[in-house]
C-alpha positions as a printed Julia matrix, in Angstrom:
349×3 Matrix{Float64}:
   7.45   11.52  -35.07
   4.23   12.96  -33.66
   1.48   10.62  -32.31
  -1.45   10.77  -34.88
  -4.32   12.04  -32.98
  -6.3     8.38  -33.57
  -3.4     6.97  -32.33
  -3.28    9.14  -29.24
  -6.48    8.3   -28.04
  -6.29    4.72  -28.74
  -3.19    4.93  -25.96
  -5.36    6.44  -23.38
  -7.78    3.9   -23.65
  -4.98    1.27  -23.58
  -3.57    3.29  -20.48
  -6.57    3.24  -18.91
  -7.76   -0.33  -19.39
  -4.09   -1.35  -17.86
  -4.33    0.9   -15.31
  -8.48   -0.87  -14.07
  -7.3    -4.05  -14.65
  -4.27   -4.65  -13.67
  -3.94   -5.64   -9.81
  -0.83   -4.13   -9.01
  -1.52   -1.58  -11.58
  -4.16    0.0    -9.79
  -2.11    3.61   -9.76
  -1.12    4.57   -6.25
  -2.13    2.04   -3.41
  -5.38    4.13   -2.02
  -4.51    4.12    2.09
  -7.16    3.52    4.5
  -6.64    4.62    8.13
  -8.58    2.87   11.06
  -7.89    1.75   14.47
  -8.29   -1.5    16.78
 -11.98   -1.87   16.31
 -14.08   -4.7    15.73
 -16.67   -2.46   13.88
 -13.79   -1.65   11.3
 -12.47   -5.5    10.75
 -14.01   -5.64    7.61
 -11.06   -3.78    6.21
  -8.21   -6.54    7.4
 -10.42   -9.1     5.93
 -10.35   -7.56    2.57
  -6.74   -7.24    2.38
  -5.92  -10.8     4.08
  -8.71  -12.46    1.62
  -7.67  -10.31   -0.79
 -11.05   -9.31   -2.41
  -9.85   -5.71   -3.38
  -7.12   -7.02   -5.52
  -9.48   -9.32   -7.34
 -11.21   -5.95   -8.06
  -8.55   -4.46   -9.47
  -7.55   -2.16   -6.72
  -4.51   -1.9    -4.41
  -5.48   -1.17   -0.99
  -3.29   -0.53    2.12
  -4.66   -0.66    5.71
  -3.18    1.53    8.09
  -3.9     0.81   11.47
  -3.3     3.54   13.96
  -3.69    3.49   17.83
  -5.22    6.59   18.51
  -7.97    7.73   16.86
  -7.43   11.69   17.71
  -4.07   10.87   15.03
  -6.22    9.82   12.39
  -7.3    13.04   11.2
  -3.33   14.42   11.07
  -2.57   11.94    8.73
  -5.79   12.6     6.54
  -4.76   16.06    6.77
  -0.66   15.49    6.09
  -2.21   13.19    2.8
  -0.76    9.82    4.62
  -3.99    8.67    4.11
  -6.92    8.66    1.41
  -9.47    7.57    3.41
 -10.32    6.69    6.68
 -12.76    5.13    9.28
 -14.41    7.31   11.73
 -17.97    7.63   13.8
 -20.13    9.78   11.5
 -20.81   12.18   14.63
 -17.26   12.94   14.7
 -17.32   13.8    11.18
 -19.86   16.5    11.8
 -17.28   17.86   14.64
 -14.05   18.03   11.83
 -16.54   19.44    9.78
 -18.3    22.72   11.64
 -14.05   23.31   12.43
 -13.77   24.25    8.91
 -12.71   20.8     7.28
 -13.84   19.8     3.68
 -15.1    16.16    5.27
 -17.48   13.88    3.22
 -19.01   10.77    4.59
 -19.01    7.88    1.86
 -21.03    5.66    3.72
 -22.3     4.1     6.65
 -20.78    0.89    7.2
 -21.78   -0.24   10.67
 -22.23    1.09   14.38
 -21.72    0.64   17.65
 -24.21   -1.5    19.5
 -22.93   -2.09   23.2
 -18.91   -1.66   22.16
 -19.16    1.76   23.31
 -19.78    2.07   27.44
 -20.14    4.78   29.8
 -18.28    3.7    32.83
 -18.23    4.76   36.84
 -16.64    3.02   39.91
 -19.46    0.47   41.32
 -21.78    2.42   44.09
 -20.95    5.49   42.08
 -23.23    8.0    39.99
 -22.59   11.39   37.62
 -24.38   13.24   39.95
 -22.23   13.11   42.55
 -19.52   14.71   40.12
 -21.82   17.77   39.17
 -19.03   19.96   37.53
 -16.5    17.67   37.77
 -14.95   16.05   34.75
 -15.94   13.23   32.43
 -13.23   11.32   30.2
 -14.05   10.95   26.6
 -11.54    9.41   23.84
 -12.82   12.02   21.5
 -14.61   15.48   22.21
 -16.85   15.46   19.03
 -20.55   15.19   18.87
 -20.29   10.91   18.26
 -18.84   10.82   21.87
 -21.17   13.82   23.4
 -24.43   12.32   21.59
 -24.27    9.09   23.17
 -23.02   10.82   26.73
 -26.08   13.46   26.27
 -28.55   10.53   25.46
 -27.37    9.06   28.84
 -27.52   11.91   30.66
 -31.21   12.74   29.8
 -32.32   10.17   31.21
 -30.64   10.87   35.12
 -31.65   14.03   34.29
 -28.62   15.9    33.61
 -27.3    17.69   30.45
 -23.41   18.05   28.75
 -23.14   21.81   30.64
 -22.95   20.29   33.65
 -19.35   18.41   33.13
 -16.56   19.44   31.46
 -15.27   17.05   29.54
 -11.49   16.34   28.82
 -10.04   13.79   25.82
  -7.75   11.55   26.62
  -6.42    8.3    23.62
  -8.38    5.5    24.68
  -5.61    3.69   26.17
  -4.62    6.27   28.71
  -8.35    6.72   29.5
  -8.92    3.55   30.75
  -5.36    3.81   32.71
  -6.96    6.97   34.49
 -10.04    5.24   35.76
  -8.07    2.41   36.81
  -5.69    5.1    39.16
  -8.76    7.05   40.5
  -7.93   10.21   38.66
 -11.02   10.17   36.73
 -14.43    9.6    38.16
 -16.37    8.74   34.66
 -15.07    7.8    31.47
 -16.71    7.16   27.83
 -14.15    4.59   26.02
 -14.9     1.44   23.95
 -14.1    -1.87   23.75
 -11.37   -3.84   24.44
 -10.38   -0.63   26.76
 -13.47    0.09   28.05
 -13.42   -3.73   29.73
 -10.02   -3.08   31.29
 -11.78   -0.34   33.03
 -14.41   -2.2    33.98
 -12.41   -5.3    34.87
  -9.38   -3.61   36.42
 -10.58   -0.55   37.73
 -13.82   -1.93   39.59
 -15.7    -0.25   36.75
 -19.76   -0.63   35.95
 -21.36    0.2    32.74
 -24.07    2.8    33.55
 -25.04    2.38   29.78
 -23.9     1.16   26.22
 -24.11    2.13   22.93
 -26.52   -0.78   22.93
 -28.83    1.35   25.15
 -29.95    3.58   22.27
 -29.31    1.99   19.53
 -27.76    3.52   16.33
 -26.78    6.11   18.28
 -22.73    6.26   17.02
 -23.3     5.01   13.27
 -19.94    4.9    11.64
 -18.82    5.04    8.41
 -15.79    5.45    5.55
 -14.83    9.43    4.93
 -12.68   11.39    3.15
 -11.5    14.8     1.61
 -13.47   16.36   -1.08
 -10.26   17.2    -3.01
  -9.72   13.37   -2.79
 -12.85   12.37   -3.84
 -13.09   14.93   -6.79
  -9.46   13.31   -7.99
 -10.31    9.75   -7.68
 -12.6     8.37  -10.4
 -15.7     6.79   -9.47
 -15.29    3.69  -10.31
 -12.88    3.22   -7.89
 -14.17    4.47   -5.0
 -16.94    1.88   -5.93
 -14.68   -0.49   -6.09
 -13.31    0.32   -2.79
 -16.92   -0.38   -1.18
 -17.66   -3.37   -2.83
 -14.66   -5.16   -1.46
 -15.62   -3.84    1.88
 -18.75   -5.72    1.24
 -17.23   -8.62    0.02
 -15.31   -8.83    3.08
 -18.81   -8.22    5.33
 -19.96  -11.24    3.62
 -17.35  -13.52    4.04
 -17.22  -12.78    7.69
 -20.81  -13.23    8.19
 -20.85  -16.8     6.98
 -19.87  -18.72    9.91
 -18.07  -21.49    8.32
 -15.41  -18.53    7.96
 -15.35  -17.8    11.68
 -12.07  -19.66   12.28
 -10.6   -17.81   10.32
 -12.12  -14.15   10.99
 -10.44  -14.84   14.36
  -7.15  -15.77   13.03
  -7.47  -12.69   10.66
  -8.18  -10.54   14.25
  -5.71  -11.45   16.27
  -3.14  -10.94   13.4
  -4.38   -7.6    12.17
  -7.38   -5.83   13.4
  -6.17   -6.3    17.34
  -2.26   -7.19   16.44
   0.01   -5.97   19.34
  -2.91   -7.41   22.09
  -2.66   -9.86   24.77
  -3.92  -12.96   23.62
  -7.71  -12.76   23.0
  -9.67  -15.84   23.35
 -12.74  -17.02   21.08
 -15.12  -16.34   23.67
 -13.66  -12.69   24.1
 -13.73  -11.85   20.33
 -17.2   -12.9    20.12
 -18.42  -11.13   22.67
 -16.66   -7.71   20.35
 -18.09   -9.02   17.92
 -21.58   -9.38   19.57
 -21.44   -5.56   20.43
 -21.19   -3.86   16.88
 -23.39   -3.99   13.92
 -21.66   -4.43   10.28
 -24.18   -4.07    8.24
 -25.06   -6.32    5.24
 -26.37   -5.26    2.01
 -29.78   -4.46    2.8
 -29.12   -2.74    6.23
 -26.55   -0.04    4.35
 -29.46    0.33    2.16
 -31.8     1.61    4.45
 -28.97    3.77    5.96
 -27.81    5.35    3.08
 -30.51    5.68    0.76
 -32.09    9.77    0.82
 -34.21   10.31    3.33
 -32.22    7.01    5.03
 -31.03    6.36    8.96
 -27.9     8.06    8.64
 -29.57   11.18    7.26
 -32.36   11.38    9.96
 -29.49   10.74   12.53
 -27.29   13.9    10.94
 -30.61   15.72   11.5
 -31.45   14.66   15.21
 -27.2    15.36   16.18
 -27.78   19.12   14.67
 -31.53   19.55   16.73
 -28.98   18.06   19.86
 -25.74   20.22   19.26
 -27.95   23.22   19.03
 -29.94   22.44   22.43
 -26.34   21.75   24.26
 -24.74   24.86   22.37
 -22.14   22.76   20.61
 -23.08   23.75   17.43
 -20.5    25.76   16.34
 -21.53   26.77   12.77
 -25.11   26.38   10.2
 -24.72   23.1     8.46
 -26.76   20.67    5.98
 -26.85   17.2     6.26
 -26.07   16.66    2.96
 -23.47   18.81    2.99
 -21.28   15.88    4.94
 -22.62   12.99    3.4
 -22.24   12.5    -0.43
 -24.29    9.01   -1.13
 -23.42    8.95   -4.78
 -21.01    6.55   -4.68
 -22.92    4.07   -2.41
 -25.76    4.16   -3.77
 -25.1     2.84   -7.12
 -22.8    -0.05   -5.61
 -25.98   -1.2    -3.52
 -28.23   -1.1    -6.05
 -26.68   -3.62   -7.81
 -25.4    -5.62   -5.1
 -29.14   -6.32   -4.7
 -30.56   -6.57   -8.0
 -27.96   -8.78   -9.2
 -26.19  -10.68   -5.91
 -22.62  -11.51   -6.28
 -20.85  -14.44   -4.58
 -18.03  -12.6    -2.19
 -14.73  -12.33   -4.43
 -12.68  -15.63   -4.16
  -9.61  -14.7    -1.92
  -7.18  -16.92   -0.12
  -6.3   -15.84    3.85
  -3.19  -15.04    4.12
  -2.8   -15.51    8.05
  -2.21  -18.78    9.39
């Protein structure tokens, strides 16, 4: 017998109340790519602490070792969202990929190095090659910001991309005279290789802001509560990992996720990692997300530089690749009405 039509809409509603409530009911698990990278730990502490499932909201990490593979899986539908340096996002985007930043979670702030044997200097390799472990305007801002002040500009190295791994394992064998990679890599370079930072990420600073990203066809299916939800357990997480009676076990939760498959890293080392990115807390994504925000003018000042390098490949908006909507809202009342990080029990020990 038929539904009656009160009937019928009183089982959507049920539908949909089990489907937000319900922890492992949360519809398919959304999938979040990322790599080994301190700036992107706050994503193994929300699953370990579990703060996305006392939203509501299945979550799977994927953690991937290269980040050129990233974007194949976003493109194969593996993933639903991943972690990426905004720059790059312009790059994916001017190649004719629907891209939308979510928000800016954090950047690099000394994690990132540009690296050359000790006693050496770029311009001694004028037309020579430069190592990157990703050709995209995140990578070539922070070169080109570098090389301004030697007095030099992109045109006058061609740059090759190499996984991070195998860039630092060509510096170390003298095949490459300069390399951009980041940390832990970059310090096996610099260790084991007889490497010197010429400058950091540090050295001008927001200069790779990073953020969460995904495909407009996945963002126009998913409703938008939970994307929210999504960010506000990435908060949560930020929180908990910024109180430093939790720092314990942060590191546990690093060694058994976020850097998993490393040698051993001791405190000392994951502090210093830690020491050379910026997760920002509630008021810093504020300020970088909000219109007329950091990550904005930065969009802005990587078109004026892509232009002036002729790397701009196609006319593009800033607001055409970042879609603060979602954010916003989530901020707003983080800060008008402060919640106590969602109660979660670590699950490495």
């Amino acid at each position: 017998m038929p539904c009656k039509p009160a009937n019928t809409a009183l089982l959507v509603v049920l539908t949909a109340i089990l489907f937000w409530c319900s922890p492992a009911g949360a519809g398919k698990p959304c999938r979040i790519a990322t790599v080994a990278w301190m700036g992107w730990s706050p994503l193994h502490v929300a699953a370990a602490q579990g703060f996305w499932r006392a939203r509501g909201l299945a979550v799977e990490v994927v953690t991937y070792d290269d980040p050129i593979v990233i974007l194949e899986a976003m493109k194969a539908g593996r993933v639903d969202f991943a972690m990426d340096m905004a720059g790059s996002l312009v790059g994916i985007y001017m190649a004719g990929e629907p891209v939308v930043v979510v928000a800016e979670t954090n950047w690099s702030h000394g994690g990132d190095k540009i690296i050359l044997r000790r006693g050496d200097y770029l311009k001694n390799h004028i037309g020579g090659v430069i190592g990157v472990f990703l050709d995209q305007p995140s990578c070539l801002y922070f070169l080109g910001r570098y090389l301004e002040t030697v007095g030099l500009r992109l045109g006058d190295f061609r740059i090759v991309e190499i996984n991070p791994r195998d860039l630092s394992a060509q510096f170390i064998a003298g095949r490459l005279p300069a390399i951009v990679n980041y940390a832990p890599w970059a310090d096996a370079a610099l260790v084991r290789g007889n490497g010197v930072a010429r400058a950091t990420s540090a050295d001008f600073e927001g200069c790779i802001p990073e953020c969460l990203w995904a495909y407009r066809k996945t963002l126009q299916k998913l409703p938008s509560r939970r994307v929210q939800a999504l960010l506000h357990g990435w908060i949560d997480a930020v929180q908990w990992l910024q109180t430093p009676g939790n720092r314990a076990a942060y590191y546990r939760i690093l060694r058994a996720r976020t850097f998993k498959g490393e040698p051993e890293l001791s405190d000392a080392y994951l502090a210093k990692m830690a020491g050379e990115v910026r997760i920002h807390n509630v008021q810093q994504m504020a300020a970088r997300n909000r219109d007329g925000g950091g990550l904005l003018r930065y969009l802005a000042d990587l078109k004026r530089f892509l232009s002036e390098n002729n790397r701009r490949q196609t006319d593009w908006h800033p607001a055409e690749i970042f879609d603060n909507r979602y954010i916003v809202p989530v901020l707003n009342r983080r800060i008008k009405a402060p919640e106590t990080a969602a109660t979660g029990r670590e699950t490495d020990k």
